[in-house]
C-alpha positions in Angstrom: 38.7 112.1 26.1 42.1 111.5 24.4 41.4 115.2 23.0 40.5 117.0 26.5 43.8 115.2 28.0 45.9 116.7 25.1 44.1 120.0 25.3 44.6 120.4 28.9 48.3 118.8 29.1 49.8 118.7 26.0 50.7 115.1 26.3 49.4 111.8 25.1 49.0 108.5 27.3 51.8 107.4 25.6 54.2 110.2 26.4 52.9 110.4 30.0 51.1 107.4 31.0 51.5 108.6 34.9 49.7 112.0 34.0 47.4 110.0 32.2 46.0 107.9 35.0 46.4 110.6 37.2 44.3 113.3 34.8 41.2 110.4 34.4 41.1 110.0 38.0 40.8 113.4 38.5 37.7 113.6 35.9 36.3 111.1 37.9 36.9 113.1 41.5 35.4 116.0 39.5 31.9 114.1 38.9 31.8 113.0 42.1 31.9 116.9 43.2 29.1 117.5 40.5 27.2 114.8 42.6 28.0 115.9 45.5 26.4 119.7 44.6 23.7 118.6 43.0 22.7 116.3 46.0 23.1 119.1 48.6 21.3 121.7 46.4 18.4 119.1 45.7 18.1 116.7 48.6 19.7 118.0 51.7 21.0 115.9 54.5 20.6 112.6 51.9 24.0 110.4 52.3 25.9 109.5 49.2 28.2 106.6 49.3 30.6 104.7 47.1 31.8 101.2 47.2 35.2 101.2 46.4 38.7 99.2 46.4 39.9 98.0 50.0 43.1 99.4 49.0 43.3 103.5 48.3 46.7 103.1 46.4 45.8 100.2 44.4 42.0 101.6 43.8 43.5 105.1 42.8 45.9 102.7 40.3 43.2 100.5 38.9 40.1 102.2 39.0 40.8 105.7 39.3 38.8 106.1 42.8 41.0 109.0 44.6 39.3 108.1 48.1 41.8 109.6 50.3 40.4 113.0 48.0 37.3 112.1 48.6 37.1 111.5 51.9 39.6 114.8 53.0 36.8 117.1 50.7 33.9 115.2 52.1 32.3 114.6 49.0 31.0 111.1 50.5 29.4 109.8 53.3 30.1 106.5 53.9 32.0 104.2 51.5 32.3 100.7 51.3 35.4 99.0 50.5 34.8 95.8 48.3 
């Protein structure tokens, strides 16, 4: 991981720990798109969902979850803030 983030910024999380939380939550927006494809090309009309932090800012902070992202591209159905 450490070597994809330098590869594709030229950083390190310790010379950019912003870009660094904001590259990782941006891996994890991309696997939810992955998802997202693979569901509508395998199962169509099945809902995907995501429980995630009642608070987007502090959620895209602590846990990486973009869901203002997520929600705007549609790539969930519902989700569940815990």
């Amino acid at each position: 991981t450490l070597k994809l983030f330098l590869g594709d910024t030229g950083q390190t999380p310790e010379s950019d720990p912003t870009a660094w939380n904001l590259w990782r939550a941006e891996r994890v927006s991309d696997l939810l798109r992955e998802i997202r494809y693979m569901v509508d090309r395998t199962r169509p009309g099945l809902e995907l969902s995501c429980a995630v932090g009642p608070e987007p800012d502090a959620a895209l902070r602590e846990h990486f979850q973009d869901t203002r992202t997520w929600l705007k591209e549609r790539l969930l159905d519902r989700v569940y803030p815990m």
